[in-house]
PDB file with one MODEL, atoms N, CA, C and O in Angstrom:
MODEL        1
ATOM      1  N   UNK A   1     -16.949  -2.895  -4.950  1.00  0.00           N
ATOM      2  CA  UNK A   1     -17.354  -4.004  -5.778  1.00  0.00           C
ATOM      3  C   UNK A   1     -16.900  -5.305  -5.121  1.00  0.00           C
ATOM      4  O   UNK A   1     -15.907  -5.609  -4.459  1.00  0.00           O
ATOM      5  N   UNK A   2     -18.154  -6.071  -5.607  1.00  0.00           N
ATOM      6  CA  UNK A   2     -17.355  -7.506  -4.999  1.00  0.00           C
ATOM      7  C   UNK A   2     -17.418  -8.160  -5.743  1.00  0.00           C
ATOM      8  O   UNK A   2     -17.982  -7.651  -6.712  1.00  0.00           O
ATOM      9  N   UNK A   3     -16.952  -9.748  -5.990  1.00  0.00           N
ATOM     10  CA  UNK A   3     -17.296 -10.465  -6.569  1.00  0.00           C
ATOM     11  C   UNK A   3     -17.359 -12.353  -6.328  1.00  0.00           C
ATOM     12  O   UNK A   3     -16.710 -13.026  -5.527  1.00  0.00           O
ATOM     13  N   UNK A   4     -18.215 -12.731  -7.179  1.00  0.00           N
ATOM     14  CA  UNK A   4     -18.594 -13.866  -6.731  1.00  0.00           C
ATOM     15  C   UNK A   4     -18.444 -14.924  -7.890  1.00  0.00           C
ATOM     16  O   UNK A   4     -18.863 -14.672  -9.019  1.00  0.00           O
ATOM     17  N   UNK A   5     -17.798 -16.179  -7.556  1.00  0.00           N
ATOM     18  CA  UNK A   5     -17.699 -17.100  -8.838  1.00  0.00           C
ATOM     19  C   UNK A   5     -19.185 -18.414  -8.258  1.00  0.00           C
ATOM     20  O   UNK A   5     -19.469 -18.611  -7.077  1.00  0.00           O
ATOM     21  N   UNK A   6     -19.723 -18.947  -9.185  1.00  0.00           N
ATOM     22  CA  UNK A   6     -20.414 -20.172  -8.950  1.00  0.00           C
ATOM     23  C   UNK A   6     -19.821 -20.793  -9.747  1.00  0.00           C
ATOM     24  O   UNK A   6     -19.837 -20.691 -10.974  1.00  0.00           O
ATOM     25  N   UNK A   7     -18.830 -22.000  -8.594  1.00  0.00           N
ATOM     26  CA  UNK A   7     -18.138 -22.905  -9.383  1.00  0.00           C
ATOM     27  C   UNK A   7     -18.346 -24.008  -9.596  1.00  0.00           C
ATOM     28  O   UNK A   7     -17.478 -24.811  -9.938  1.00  0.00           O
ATOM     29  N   UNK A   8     -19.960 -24.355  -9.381  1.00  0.00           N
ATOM     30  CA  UNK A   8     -20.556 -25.427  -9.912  1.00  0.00           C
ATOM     31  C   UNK A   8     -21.032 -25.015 -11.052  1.00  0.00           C
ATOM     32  O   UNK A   8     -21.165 -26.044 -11.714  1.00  0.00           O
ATOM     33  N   UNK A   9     -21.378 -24.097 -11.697  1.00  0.00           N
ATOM     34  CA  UNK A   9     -21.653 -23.518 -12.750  1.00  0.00           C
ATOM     35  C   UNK A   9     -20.541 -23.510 -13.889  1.00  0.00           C
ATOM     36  O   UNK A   9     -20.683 -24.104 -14.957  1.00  0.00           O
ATOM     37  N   UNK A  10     -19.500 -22.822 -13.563  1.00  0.00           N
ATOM     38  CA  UNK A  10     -18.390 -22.876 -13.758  1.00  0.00           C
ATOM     39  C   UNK A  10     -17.529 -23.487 -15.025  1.00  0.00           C
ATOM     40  O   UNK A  10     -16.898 -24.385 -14.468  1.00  0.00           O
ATOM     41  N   UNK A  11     -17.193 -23.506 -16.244  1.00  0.00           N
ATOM     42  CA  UNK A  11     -16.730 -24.122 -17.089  1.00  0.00           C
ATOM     43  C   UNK A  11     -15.286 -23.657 -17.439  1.00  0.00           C
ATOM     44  O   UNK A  11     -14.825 -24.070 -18.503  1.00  0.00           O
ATOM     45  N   UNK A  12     -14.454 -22.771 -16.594  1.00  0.00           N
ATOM     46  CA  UNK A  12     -13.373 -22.773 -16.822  1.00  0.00           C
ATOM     47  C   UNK A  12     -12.373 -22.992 -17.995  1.00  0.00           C
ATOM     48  O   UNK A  12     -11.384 -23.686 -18.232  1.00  0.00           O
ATOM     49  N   UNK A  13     -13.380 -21.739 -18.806  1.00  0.00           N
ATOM     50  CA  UNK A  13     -13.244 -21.839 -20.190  1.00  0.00           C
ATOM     51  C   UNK A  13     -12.177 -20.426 -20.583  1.00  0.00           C
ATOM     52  O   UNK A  13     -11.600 -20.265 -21.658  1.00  0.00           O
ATOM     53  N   UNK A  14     -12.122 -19.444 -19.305  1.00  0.00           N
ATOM     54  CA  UNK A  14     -10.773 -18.449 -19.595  1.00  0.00           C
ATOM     55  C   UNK A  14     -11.411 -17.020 -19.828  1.00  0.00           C
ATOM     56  O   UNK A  14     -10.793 -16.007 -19.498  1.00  0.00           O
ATOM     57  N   UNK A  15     -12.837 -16.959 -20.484  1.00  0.00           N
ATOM     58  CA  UNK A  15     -13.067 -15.825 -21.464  1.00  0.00           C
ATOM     59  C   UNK A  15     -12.780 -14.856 -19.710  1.00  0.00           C
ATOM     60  O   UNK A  15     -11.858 -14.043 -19.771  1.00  0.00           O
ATOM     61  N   UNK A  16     -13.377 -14.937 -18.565  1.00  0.00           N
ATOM     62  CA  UNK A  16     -13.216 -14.256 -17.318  1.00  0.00           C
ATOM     63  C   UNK A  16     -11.721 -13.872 -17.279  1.00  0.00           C
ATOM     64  O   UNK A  16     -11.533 -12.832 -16.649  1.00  0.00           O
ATOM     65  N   UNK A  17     -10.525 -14.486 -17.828  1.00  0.00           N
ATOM     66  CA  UNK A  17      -9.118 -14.417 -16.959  1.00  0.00           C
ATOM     67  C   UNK A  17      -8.742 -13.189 -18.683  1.00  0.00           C
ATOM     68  O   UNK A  17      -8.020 -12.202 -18.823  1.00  0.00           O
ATOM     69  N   UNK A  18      -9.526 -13.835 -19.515  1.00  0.00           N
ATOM     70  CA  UNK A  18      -8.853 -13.020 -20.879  1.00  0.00           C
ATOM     71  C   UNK A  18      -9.457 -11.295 -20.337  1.00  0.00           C
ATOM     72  O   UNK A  18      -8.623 -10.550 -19.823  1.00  0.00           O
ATOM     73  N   UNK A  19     -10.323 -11.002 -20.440  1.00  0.00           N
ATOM     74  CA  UNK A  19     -11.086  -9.903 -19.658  1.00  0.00           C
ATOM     75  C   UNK A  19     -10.416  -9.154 -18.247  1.00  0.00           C
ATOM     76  O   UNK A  19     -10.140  -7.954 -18.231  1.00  0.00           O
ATOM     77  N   UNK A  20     -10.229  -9.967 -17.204  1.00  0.00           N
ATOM     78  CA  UNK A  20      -9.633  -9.271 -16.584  1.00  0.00           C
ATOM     79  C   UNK A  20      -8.413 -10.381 -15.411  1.00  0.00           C
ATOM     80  O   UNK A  20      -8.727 -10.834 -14.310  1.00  0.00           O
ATOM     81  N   UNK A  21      -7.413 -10.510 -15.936  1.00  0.00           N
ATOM     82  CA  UNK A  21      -6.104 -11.633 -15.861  1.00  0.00           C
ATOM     83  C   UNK A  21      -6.049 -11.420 -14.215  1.00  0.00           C
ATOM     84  O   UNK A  21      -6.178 -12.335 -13.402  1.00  0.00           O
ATOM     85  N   UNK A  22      -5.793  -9.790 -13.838  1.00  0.00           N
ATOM     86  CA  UNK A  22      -5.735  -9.416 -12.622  1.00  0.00           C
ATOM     87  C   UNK A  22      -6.574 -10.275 -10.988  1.00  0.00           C
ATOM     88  O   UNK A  22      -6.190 -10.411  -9.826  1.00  0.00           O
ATOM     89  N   UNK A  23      -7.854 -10.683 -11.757  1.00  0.00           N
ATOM     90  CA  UNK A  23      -8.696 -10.874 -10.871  1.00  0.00           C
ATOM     91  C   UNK A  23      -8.832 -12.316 -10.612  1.00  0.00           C
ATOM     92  O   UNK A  23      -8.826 -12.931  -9.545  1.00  0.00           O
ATOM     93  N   UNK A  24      -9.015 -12.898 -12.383  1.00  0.00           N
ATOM     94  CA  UNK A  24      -9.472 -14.357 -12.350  1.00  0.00           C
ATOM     95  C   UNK A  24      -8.364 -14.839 -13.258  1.00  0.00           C
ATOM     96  O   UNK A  24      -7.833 -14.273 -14.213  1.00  0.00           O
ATOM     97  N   UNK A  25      -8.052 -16.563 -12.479  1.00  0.00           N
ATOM     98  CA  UNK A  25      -7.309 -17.607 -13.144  1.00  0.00           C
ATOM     99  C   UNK A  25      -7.649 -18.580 -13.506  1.00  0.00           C
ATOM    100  O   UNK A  25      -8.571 -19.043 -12.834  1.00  0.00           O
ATOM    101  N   UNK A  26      -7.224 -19.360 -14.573  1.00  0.00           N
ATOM    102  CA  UNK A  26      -7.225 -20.600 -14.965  1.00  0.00           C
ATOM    103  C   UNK A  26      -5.574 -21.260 -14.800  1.00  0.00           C
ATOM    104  O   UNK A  26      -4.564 -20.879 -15.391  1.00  0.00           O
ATOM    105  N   UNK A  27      -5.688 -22.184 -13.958  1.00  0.00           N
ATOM    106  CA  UNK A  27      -4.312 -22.657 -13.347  1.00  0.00           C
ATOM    107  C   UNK A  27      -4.616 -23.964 -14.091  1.00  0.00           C
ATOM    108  O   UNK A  27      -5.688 -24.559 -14.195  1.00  0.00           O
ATOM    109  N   UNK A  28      -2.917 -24.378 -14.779  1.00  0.00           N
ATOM    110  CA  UNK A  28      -2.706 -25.729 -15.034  1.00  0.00           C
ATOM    111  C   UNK A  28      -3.737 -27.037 -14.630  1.00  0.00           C
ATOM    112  O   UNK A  28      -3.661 -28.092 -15.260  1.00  0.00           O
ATOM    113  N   UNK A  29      -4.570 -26.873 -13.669  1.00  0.00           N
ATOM    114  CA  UNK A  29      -5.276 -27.886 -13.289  1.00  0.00           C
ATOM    115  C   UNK A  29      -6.766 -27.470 -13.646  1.00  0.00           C
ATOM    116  O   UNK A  29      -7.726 -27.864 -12.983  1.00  0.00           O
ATOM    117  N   UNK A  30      -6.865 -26.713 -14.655  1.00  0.00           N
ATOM    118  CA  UNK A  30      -8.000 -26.011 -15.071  1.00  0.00           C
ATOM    119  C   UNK A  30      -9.177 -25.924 -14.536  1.00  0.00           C
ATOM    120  O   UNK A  30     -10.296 -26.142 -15.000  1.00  0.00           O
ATOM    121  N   UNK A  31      -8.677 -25.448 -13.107  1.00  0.00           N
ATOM    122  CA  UNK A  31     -10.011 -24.756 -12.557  1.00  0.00           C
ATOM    123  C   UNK A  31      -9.686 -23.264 -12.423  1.00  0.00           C
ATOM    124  O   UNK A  31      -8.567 -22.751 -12.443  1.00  0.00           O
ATOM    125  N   UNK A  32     -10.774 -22.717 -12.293  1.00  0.00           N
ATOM    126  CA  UNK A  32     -11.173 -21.304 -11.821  1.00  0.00           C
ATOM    127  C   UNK A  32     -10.693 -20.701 -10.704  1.00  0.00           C
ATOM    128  O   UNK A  32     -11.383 -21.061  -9.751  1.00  0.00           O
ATOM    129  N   UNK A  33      -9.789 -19.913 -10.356  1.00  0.00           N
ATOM    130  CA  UNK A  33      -9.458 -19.067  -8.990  1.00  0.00           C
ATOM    131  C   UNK A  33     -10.108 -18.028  -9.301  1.00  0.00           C
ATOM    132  O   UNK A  33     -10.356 -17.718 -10.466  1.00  0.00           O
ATOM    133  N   UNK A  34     -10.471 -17.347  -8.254  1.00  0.00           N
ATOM    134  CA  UNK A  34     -10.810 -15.842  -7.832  1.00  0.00           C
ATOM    135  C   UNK A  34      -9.174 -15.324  -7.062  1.00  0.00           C
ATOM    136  O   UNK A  34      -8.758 -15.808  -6.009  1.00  0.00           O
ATOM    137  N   UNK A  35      -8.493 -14.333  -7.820  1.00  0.00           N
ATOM    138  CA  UNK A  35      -7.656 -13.710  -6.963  1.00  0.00           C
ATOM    139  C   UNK A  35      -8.008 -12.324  -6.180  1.00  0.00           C
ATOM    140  O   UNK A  35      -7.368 -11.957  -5.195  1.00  0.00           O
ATOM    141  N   UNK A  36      -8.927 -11.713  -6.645  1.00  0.00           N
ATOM    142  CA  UNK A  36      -9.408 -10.640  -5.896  1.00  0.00           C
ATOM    143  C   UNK A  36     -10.796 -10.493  -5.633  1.00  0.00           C
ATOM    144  O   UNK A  36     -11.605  -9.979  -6.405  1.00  0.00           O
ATOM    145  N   UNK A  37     -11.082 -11.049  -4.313  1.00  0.00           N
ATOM    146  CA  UNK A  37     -13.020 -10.754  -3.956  1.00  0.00           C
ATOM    147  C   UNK A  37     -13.307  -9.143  -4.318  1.00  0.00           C
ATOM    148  O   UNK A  37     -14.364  -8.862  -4.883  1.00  0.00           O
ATOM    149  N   UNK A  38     -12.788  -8.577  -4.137  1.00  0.00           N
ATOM    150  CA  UNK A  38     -12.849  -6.953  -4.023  1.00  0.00           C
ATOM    151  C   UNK A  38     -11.540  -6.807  -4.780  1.00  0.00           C
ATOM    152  O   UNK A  38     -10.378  -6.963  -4.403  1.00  0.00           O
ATOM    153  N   UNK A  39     -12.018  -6.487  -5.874  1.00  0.00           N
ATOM    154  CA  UNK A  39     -11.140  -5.807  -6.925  1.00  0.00           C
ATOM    155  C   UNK A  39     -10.653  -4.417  -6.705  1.00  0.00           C
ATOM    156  O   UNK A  39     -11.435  -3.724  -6.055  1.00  0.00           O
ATOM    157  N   UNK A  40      -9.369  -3.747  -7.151  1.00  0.00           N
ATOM    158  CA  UNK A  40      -9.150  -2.696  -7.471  1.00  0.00           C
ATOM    159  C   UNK A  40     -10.040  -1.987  -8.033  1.00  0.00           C
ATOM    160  O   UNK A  40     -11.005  -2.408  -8.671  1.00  0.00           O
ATOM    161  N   UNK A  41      -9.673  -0.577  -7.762  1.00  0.00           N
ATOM    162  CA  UNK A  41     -10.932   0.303  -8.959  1.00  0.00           C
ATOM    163  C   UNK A  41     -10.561   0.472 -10.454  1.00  0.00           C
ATOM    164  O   UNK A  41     -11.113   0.969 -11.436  1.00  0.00           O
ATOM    165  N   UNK A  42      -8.758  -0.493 -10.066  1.00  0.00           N
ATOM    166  CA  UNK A  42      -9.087   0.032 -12.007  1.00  0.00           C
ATOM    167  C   UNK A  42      -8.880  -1.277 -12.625  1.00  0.00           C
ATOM    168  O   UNK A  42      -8.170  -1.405 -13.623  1.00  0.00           O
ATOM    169  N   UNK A  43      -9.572  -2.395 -11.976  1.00  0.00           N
ATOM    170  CA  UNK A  43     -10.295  -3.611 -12.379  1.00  0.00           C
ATOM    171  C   UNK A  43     -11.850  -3.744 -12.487  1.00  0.00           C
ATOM    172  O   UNK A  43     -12.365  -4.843 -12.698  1.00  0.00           O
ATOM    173  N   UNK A  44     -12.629  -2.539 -12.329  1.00  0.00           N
ATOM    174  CA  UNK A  44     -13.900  -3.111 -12.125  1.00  0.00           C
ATOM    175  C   UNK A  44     -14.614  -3.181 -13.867  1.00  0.00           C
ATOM    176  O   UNK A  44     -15.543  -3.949 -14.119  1.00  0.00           O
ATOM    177  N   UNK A  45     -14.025  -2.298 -14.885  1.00  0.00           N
ATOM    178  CA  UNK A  45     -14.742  -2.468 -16.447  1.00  0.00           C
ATOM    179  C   UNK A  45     -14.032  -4.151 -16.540  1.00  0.00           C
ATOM    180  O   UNK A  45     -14.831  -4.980 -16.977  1.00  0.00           O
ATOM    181  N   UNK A  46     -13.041  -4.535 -16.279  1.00  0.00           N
ATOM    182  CA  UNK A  46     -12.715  -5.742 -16.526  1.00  0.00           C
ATOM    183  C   UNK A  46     -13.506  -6.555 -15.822  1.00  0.00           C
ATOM    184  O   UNK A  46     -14.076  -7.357 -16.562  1.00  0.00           O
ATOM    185  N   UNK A  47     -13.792  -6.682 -14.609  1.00  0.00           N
ATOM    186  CA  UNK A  47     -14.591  -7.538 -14.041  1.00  0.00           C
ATOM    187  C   UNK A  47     -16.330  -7.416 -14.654  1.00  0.00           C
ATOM    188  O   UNK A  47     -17.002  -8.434 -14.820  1.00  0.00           O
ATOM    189  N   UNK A  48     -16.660  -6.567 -14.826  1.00  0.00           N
ATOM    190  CA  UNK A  48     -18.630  -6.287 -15.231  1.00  0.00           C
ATOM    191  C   UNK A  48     -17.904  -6.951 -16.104  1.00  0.00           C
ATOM    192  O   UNK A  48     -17.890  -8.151 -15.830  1.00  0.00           O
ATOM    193  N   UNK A  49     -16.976  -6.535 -17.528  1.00  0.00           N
ATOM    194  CA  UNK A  49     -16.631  -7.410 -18.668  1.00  0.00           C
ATOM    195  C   UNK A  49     -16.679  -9.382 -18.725  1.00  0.00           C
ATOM    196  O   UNK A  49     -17.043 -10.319 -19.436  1.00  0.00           O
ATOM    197  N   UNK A  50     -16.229  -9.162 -17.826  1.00  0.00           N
ATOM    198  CA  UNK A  50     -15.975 -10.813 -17.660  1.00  0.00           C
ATOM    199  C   UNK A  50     -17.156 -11.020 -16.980  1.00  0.00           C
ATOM    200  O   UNK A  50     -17.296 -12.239 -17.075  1.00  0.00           O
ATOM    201  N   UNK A  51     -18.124 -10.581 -16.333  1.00  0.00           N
ATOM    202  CA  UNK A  51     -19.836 -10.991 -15.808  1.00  0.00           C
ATOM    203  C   UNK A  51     -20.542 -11.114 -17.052  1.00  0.00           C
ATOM    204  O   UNK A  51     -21.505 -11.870 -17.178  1.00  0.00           O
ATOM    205  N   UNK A  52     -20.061 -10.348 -18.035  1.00  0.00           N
ATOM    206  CA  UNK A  52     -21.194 -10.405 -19.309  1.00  0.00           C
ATOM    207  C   UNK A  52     -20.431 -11.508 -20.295  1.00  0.00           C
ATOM    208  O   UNK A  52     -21.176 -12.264 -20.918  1.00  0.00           O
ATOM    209  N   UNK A  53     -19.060 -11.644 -20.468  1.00  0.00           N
ATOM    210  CA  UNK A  53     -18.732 -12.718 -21.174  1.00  0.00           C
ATOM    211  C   UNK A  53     -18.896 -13.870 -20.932  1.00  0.00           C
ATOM    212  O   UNK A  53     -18.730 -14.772 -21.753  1.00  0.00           O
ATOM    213  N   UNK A  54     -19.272 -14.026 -19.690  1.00  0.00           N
ATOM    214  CA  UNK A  54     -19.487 -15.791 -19.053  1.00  0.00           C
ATOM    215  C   UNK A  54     -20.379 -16.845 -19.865  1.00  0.00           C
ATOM    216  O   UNK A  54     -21.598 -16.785 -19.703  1.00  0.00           O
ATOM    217  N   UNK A  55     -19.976 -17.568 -20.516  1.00  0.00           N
ATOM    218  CA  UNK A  55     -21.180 -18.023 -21.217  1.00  0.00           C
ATOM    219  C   UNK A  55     -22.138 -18.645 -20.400  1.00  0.00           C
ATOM    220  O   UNK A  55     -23.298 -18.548 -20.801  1.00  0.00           O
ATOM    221  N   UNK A  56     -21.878 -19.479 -18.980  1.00  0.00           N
ATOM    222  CA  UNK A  56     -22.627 -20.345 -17.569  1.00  0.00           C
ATOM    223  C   UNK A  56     -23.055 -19.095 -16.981  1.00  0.00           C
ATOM    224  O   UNK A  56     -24.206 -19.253 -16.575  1.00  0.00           O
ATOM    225  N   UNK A  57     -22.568 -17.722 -16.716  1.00  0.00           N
ATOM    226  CA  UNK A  57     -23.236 -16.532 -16.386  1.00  0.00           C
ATOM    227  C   UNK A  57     -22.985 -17.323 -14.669  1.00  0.00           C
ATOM    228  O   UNK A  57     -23.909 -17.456 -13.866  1.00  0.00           O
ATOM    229  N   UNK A  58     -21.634 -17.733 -14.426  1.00  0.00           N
ATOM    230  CA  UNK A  58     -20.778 -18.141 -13.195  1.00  0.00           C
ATOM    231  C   UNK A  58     -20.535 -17.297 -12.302  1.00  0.00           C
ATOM    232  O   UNK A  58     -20.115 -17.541 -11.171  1.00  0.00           O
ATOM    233  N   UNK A  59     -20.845 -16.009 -12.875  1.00  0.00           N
ATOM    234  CA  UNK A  59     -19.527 -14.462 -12.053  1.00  0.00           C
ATOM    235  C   UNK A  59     -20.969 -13.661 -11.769  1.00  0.00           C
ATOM    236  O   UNK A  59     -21.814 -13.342 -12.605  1.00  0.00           O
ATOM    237  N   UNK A  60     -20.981 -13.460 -10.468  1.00  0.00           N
ATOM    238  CA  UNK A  60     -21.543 -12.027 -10.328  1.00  0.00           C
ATOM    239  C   UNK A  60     -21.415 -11.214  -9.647  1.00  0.00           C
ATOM    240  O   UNK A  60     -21.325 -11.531  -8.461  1.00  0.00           O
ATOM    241  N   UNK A  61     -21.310  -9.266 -10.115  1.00  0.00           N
ATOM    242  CA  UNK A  61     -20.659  -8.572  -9.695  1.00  0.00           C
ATOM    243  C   UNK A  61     -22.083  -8.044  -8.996  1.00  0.00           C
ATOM    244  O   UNK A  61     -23.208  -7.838  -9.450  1.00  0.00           O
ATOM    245  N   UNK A  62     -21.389  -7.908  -7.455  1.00  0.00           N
ATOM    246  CA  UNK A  62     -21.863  -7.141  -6.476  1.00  0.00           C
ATOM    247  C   UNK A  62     -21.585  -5.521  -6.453  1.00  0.00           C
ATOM    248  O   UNK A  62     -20.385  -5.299  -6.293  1.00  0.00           O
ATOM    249  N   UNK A  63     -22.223  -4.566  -6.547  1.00  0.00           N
ATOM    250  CA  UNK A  63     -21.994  -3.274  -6.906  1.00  0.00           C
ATOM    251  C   UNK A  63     -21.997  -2.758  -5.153  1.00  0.00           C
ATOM    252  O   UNK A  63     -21.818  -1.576  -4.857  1.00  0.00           O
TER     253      UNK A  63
ENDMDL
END
């Protein structure tokens, strides 16, 4: 799995970091990090999770 943020899209609104904390951040300066392009395998229901919670639909998971 991979994954991809569009951070012009992007609203750095959290529902991605609530879903899966492991992968994605919202840092004090409230933008968006990606901490893992390639997630663990026992991050990937968290990551599809956070592709479907996006409300900008920012995240997409590469299978």
């Amino acid at each position: 799995m991979r994954v991809e943020v569009d951070y012009d899209q992007c609203e750095s609104n959290a529902l991605c970091m609530g879903a899966a904390p492991e992968v994605f951040e919202v840092r004090d300066d409230d933008f968006l990090y990606l901490l893992a392009e390639e997630p663990a395998a026992g991050s990937h229901d968290g990551v599809r999770r956070a592709e479907r919670l996006c409300p900008k639909r920012a995240i997409t998971v590469l299978e």
